[in-house]
C-alpha positions as CSV (number, residue, x, y, z in Angstrom):
1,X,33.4,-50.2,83.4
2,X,33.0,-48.6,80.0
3,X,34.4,-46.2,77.7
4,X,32.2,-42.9,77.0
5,X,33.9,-40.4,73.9
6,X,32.3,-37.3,72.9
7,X,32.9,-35.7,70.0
8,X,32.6,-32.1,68.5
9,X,30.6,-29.6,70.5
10,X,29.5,-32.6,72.6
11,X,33.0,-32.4,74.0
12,X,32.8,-28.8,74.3
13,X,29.5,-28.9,76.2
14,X,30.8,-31.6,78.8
15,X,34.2,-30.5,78.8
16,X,36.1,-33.9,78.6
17,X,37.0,-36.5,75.7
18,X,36.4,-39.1,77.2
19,X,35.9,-40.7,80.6
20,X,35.5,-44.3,82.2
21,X,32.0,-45.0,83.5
22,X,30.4,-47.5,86.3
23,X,27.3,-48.1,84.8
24,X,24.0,-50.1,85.2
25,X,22.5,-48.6,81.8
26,X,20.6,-51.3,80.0
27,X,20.7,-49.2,77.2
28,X,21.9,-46.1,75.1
29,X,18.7,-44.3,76.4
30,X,19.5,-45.3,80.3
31,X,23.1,-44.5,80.2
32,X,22.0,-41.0,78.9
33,X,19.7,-41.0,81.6
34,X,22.4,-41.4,84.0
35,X,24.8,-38.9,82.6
36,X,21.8,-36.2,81.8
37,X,21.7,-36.5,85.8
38,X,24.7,-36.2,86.7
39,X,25.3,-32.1,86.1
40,X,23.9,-29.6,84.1
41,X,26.6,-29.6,81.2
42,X,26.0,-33.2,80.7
43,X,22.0,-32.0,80.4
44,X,23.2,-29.5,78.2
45,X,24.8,-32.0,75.7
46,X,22.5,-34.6,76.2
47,X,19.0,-31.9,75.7
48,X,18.0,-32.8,72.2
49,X,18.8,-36.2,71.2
50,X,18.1,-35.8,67.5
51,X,21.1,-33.5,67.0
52,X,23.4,-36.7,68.3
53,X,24.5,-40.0,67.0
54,X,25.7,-42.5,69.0
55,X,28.1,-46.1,68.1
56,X,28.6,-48.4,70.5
57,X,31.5,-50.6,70.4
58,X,32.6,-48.4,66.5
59,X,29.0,-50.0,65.3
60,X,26.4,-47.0,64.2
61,X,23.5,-47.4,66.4
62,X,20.5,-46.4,68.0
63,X,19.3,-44.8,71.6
64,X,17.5,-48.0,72.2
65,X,20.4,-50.3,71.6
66,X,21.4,-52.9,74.3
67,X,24.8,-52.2,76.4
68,X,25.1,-55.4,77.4
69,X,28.8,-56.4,77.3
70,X,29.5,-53.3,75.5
71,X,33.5,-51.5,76.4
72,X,32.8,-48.1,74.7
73,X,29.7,-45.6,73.5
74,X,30.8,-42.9,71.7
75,X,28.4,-40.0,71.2
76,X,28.9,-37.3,68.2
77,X,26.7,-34.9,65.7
78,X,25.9,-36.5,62.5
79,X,28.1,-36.6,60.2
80,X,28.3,-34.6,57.4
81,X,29.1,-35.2,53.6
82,X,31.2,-33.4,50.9
């Protein structure tokens, strides 16, 4: 079981915070997979990967990073300075 947080308009898009997910995701990529299948608002969020960030366990990461004993993946728009 996992932790999945969305942030900014990826929150409005799917509608929730957060949520606890059952996974078999190897990977960033897979667990977006998974969640892009589930309904068309997580497809929505999920359609262009290069307007979201993602941090798995707090660490900055990539799409390609491993889950493996990960508790949380928290996906967000970059950041932005000032």
């Amino acid at each position: 079981m996992m932790d999945v947080l969305y942030f900014a308009w990826v929150r409005e898009r799917i509608g929730l915070p957060r949520e606890k997910i059952e996974t078999e995701a190897k990977t960033v990529a897979d667990l977006v997979a998974e969640l892009r299948a589930r309904e068309d608002r997580y497809d929505l969020a999920f359609s262009d990967l290069t307007a979201l960030r993602v941090a798995v366990d707090q660490t900055l990461t990539d799409f390609d990073a491993s889950l493996d004993g990960a508790r949380e993946v928290a996906f967000f728009p970059p950041m932005t300075g000032g």
